[in-house]
C-alpha positions, 0 to 999 in steps of 0.5 A: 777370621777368613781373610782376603787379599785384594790387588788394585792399582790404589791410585786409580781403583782406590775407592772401588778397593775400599768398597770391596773390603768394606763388603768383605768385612760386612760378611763377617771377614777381613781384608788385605789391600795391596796397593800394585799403583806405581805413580800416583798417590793411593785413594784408600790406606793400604795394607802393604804399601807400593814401597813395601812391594817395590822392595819385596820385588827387589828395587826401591820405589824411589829408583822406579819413580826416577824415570817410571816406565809400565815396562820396567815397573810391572815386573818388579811389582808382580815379583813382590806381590807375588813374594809378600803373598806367598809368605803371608800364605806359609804363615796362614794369613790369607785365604783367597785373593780378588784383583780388579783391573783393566788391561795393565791390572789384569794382565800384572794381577794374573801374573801374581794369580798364576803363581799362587797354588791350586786350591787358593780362591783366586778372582780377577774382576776385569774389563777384559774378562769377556772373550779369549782369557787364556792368557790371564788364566793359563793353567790355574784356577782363576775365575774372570769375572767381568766388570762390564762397565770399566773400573772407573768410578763407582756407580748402580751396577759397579757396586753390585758387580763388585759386592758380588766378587766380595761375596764370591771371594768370601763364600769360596774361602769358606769351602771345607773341601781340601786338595788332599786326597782321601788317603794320604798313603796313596799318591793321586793320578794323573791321567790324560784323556781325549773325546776319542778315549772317553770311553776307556778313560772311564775303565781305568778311573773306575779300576783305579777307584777299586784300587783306592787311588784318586785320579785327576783326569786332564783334557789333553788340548795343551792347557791339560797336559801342562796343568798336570806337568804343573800339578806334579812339580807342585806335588799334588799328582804323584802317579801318571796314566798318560792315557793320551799324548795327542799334544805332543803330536799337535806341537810338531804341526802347530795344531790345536792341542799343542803344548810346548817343551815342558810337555812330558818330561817333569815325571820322568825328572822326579821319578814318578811312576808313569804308564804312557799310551800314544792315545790320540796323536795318530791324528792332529786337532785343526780349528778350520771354517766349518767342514773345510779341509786345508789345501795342506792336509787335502787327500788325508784320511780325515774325519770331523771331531765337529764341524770346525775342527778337523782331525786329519790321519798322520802318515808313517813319516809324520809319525815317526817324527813325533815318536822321536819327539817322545823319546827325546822328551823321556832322555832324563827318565829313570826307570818307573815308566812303561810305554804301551801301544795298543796296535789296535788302534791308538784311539776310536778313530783308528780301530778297524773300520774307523775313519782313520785306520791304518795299521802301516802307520800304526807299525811305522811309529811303533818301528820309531819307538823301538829306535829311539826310546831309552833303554829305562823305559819299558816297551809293552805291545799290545794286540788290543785297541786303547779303549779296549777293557783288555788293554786298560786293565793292562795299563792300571795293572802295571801302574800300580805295580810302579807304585806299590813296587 
């Protein structure tokens, strides 16, 4: 029987927890309530009760109770919510996870959300599901629903937006599809990609597809990069064209794409085959009133991604600086990585007569690669531009090579 796991302060959210589960059950599933309330007594019977959380979360509920604060509480619940869940998942208990909150509850729920595994349905029914949730989804595969009016009571609307989030939970968890890919004998890809290689992105999935390898493909705008880091450690991705390594750039210069330190490094610490290509960090991504060039890039080479995002042209010592931030980044590798550069021109905008050629710059960030990058990592330089044919079929080449040995 397909059963979910809800996530509600039990104290405060009791009767719209209850409702939830009664509407699960009435499509013919199971549901698990764990009550996350600290203080108060719950207003429905638990499956897991706070103490079993508290503990599972490594301090007993009569110690938090002594002197309760939000700020020492919410760790220790997140940490055993987050235990007790992972091991009723190993022993095939729970099918998917739907949270209610408001600000404590979705900010405490999506911590929990977060370290679930992709694949898992995972639904946060929320009074802060409208506008920036980037913070509660970060890299995982959350769906916010927003509540509309606050979780505060049932009402006309309450109980439909809720029956609504049941039935979601319910209908996700019933998918056949699987996170496995088609051919377990060959690892799936991952690849990075950016507007400005689109073009070339889509040569090499499809030479990858003739090849019988799968690829997941990333928008290298930081959330990307660091979903496929994570997708590796996780051991669904076991393969990397890093077609684009603009959010490494973007760090350097506290731009739009940025990632942080994690970017780059977790393929190299687990010896994955990887094939890396500058595609795109020529320029940095800048969120700007629309059509307006910062005082701070003015004078650049720049064109308009949009209206409100600029992409500005690096200059030599600019780009020797993310070149050495590359190369750091890569210390720990062990062999099985390739470095191409496309002295072509790194992405669209760089080919000649794009609006940001500059053959000088390209030649400055190739001269500090060859310094800095570490002798187990492969240099390949190529006369050809990265959405070239030419230069993609090198790429997909020499990955599959690192692959199949």
């Amino acid at each position: 029987m397909t059963t979910i796991a809800i996530l509600a302060t039990l104290d405060t959210k009791g009767a719209e927890a209850a409702y939830i589960k009664d509407q699960i059950e009435l499509l013919g599933g199971q549901a698990c309530l764990f009550d996350m309330g600290v203080v108060g007594q719950p207003g429905t019977t638990p499956d897991v009760t706070r103490d079993e959380i508290a503990e599972a979360g490594g301090l007993p509920l009569a110690d938090i109770l002594a002197a309760p604060t939000r700020q020492d509480a919410s760790p220790i619940f997140i940490a055993g919510t987050t235990r007790i869940l992972h091991a009723k998942l190993k022993a095939g208990e729970i099918d998917g996870v739907l949270a209610l909150g408001g600000t404590q509850g979705t900010s405490n729920a999506t911590q929990v959300l977060q370290a679930l595994p992709y694949g898992l349905p995972k639904i946060m029914v929320s009074t802060m599901a409208s506008g920036d949730t980037s913070a509660f989804v970060g890299i995982k595969d959350i769906t916010m629903m927003p509540s509309v009016g606050d979780i505060l009571g049932l009402n006309p609307v309450t109980r439909k937006i809720l029956s609504n989030a049941a039935g979601a939970a319910w209908g996700m968890a019933q998918s056949t599809a699987s996170i496995e890919p088609v051919d377990p004998s060959k690892p799936t890809i991952g690849m990075t990609n950016l507007g400005v290689l689109t073009e070339g992105s889509m040569h090499a999935i499809d030479r990858f597809r003739d090849k019988g390898y799968e690829v997941i493909v990333f928008h290298a705008v930081g959330s990307g990069g660091l979903a496929m880091e994570q997708m590796m450690r996780e051991g669904l991705i076991g393969a990397v064209f890093d077609y684009s390594l603009a959010e490494v750039a973007d760090q350097q210069f506290d731009a739009l794409r940025a990632a942080d330190d994690s970017r780059l490094t977790t393929a190299g610490e687990m010896g994955l085959p990887q094939v890396l290509v500058p595609g795109g960090l020529e320029h940095v991504g800048l969120l700007v009133p629309a059509n307006t060039v910062p005082e701070r890039w003015a004078g650049r080479q720049h064109v308009f991604h949009n209206p409100i995002i600029l992409a500005p042209r690096l200059n030599a010592a600019e780009l020797a600086q993310v070149a050495e931030a590359i190369c750091e980044r890569l210390v720990h590798t062990q062999g099985q990585c390739v470095f191409a550069m496309p002295m072509g021109g790194t992405s669209r905008y760089s080919i000649e007569g794009g609006p940001l050629h500059d053959p000088e710059g390209d030649a400055a960030f190739l001269a500090a690669i060859r310094t800095h990058l570490p002798k187990s990592v492969e240099l390949i330089v190529s006369e050809h531009a990265a959405e070239d044919d030419a230069f993609v079929d090198l790429c997909v080449d020499r990955l599959v090579d690192l692959i199949e040995g």
